[in-house]
N, C-alpha and C positions, 0 to 999 in steps of 0.2 A: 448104799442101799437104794432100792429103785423106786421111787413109789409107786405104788398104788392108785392107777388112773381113775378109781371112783375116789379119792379122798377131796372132800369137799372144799371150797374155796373156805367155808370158816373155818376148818381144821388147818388148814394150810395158816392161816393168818394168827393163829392161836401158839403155833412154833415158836416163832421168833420169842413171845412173850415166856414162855419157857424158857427158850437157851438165856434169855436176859434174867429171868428169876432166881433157875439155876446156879446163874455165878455170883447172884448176892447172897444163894446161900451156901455159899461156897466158901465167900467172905470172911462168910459166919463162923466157920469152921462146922457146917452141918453135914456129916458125911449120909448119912441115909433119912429117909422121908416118906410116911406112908402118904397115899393117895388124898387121903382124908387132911391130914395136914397143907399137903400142896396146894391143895383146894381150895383150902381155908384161906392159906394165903394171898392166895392171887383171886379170889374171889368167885371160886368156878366150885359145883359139884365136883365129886370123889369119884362117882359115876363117869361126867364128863371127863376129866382126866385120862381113866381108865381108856373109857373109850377112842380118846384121841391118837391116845399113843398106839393103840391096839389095830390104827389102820396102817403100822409101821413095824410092827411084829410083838414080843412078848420082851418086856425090858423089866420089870418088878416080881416079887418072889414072894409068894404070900404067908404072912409072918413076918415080913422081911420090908418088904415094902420095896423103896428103889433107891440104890446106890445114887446119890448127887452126883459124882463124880463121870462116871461110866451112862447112866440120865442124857445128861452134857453134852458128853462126847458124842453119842449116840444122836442125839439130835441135832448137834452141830453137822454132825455124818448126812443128815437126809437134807439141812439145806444147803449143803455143798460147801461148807465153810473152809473146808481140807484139800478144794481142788483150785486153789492159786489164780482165781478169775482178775480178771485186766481190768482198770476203768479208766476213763480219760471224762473230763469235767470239760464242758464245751460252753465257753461263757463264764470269762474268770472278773465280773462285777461283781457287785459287792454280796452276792448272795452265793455267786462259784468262789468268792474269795473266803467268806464264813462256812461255808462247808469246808473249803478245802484247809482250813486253818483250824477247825474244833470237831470233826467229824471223825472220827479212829477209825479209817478203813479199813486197815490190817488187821485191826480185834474181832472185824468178823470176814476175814480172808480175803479181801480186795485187797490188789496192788494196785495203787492211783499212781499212773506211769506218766500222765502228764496234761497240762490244758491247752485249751487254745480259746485265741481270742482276735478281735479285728483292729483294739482299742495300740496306736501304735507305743504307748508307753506304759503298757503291759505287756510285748511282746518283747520277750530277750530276755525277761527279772524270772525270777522262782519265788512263788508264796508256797511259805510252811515246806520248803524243800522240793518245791512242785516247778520242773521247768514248766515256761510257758510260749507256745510257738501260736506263731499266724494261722488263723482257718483254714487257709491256703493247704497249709500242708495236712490237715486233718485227716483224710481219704488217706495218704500216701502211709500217715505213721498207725492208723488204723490196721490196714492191711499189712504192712510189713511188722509189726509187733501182736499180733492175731488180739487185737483189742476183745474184747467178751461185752461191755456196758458201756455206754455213752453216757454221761450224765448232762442234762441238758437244763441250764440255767442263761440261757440267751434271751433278748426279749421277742414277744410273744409275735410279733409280724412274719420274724425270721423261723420259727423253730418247724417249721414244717421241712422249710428245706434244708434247713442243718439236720434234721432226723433222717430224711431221705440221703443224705451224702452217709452221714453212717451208717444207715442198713446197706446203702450201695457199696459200702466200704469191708461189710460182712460181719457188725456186731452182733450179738445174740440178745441183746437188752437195751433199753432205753432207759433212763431213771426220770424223767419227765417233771420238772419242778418250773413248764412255763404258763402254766394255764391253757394251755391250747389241746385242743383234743389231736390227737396224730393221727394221720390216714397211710396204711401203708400197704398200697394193694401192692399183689404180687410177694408180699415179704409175712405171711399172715404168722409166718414161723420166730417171727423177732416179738417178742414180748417187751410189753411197754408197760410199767408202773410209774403210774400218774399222782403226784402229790399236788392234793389243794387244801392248802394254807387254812381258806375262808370257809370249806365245807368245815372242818375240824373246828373252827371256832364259831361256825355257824349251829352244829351239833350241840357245843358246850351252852353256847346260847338259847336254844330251845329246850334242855335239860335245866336250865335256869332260870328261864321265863316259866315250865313246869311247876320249879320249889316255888316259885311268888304264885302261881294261881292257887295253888294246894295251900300257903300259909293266908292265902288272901281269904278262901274260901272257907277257913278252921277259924276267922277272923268274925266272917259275918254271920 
């Protein structure tokens, strides 16, 4: 299914959090859900809900609510989780070695085909079933295996130009876990999601310096 070029970057980002809810209540063995309970659950209006799914077509039956099962799939459907995308992990230290050993890229439709690294005794070994070749050859196994995501865990001096060899290589995605902002003129079509560690615990931080001014302030 195609989306919807006005769907908002927070509706987008609210997905995932669905296909993940979805399968615990799956778990459950909860086969249908009205809006109002889903809601409830994951801490969102029954409205918003409604609304989200509504910029992806009609999936619930009123009375009826929404099938978990077919929910799912359906959502699974619009983030492509069904179309068999490639990733290759570029930077297999200790941080491409702990994704690449507790991260289930298969449970949401990634084939992690292989890493590379520069470190020479990490090149030749397999973590978690994961060959690992020389950078050297990155470009070459990029291009002949039509790679889709790079995921980039190299340190931060480098990653500019390890990003540049895989868009020049023809990836569609960066997974970005160096801190570094990526510049990629000419390639404006390669999408890059950027994870920082310290915003996330910098957020939690400021949502908890909050609860201490609020009990401080109920205090005096």
């Amino acid at each position: 299914m195609k989306r919807n070029s006005k769907v908002s970057t927070a509706v987008i980002r609210r997905l995932p959090r669905y296909y993940r809810h979805l399968a615990e209540l799956q778990k459950k063995g909860v086969v249908r859900i009205s809006s109002g309970a889903l809601g409830k659950s994951m801490g969102l209006t029954a409205s918003q809900i409604r609304q989200d799914l509504f910029c992806f077509g009609e999936f619930g039956q009123q009375g009826y609510g929404y099938n978990v099962d077919v929910l799912r799939e359906e959502i699974g459907n619009i983030l492509g989780v069904n179309r068999g995308h490639t990733i290759v992990v570029v930077g297999a230290g200790n941080l491409g070695k702990a994704l690449m050993g507790n991260f289930k890229f298969s449970h949401i439709g990634f084939r992690l085909a292989a890493a590379f690294d520069i470190n020479e005794k990490t090149v030749g070994t397999t973590i978690a079933g994961t060959p690992v070749y020389h950078e050297d050859q990155l470009e070459g196994f990029v291009r002949s295996h039509h790679v889709d995501v790079g995921l980039l865990a190299v340190p931060r001096p480098v990653a500019q130009s390890v990003a540049d060899k895989l868009v020049n290589a023809g990836v569609k995605g960066i997974w970005n876990f160096t801190n570094q902002e990526l510049f990629l003129p000419g390639h404006e079509d390669v999408i890059v999601e950027s994870v920082h560690f310290s915003e996330s615990l910098l957020a939690l931080s400021y949502m908890i310096s909050q609860e201490e001014d609020e009990e401080k302030g109920a205090q005096e």
